[in-house]
C-alpha positions as a printed NumPy array, in Angstrom:
array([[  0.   ,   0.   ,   0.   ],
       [  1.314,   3.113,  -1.1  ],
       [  1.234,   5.822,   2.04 ],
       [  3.484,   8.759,   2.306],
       [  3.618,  10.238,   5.858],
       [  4.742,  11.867,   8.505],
       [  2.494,  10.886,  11.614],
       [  5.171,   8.457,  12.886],
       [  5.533,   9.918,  16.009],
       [  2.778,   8.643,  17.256],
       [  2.164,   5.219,  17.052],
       [ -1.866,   4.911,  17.823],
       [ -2.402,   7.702,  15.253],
       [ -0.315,   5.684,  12.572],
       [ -2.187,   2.677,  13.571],
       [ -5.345,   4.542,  13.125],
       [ -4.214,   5.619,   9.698],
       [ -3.039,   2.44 ,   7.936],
       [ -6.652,   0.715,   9.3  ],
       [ -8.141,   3.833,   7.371],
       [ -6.257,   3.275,   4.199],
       [ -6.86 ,  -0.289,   4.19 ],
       [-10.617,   0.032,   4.089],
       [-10.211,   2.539,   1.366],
       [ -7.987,   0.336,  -0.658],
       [-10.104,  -2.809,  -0.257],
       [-12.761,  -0.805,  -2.375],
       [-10.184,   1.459,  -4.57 ],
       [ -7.155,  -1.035,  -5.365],
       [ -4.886,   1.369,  -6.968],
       [ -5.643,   4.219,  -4.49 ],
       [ -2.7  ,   5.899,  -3.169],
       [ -2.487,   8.364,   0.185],
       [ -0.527,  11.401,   1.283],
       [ -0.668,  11.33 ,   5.207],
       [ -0.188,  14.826,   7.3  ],
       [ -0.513,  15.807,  10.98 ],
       [ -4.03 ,  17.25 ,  11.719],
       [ -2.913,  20.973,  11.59 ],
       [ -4.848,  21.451,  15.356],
       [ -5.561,  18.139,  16.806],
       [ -3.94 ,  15.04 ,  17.349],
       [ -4.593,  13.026,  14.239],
       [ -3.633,  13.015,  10.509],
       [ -5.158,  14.677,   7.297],
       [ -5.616,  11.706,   4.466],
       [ -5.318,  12.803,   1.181],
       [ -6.942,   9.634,  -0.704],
       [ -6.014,   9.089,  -4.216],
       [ -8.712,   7.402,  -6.008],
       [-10.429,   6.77 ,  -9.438],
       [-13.94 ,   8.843,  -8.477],
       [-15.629,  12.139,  -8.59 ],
       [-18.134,  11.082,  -5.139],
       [-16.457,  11.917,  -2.152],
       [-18.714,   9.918,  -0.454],
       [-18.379,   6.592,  -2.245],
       [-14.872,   7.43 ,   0.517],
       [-16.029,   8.648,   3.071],
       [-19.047,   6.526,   3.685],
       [-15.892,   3.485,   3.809],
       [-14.551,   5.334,   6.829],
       [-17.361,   7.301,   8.92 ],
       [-19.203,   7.018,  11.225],
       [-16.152,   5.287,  12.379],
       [-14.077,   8.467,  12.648],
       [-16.969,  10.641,  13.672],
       [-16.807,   8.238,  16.915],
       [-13.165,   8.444,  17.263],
       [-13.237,  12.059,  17.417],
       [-15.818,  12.088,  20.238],
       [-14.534,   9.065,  22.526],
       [-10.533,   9.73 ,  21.878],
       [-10.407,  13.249,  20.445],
       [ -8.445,  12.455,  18.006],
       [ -8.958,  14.117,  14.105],
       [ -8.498,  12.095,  11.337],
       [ -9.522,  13.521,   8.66 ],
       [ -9.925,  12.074,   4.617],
       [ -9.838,  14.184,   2.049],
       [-11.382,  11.96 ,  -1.427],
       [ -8.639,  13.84 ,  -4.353],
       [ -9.389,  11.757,  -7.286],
       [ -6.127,   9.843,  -9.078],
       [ -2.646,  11.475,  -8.335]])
């Protein structure tokens, strides 16, 4: 799986990230992420990579999942559906 990022530091938040990607790329094969820190919270900004113009044929993969994760843990991540790179 193809992620580029710099949320090492934190090993939960990482974790968190390559679960997130991996749902995405079970439904989008050849998708591809760019992974930054959450520029206010802890968490990560996913940039997904992916062969569609419906946002939410991504983001219906990953929420309410990360909706929850915000409220119990307070931690951001946030996906960001960018079409192919």
């Amino acid at each position: 799986m193809s992620i580029r990022t710099n949320v090492r530091e934190d090993d939960y938040v990482q974790t968190l990230v390559e679960k997130t990607c991996a749902r995405i790329k079970a439904k989008f094969p050849d998708a591809t992420f760019h992974v930054c820190p959450h520029p206010s919270q802890r968490g990560a900004v996913i940039d997904a990579h992916v062969p569609t113009d419906d946002d939410f044929d991504v983001l219906d993969l990953v929420n309410p999942e990360l909706d929850d994760l915000l409220v119990k843990e307070d931690i951001a991540i946030y996906v960001r559906a960018v079409g192919k790179s």
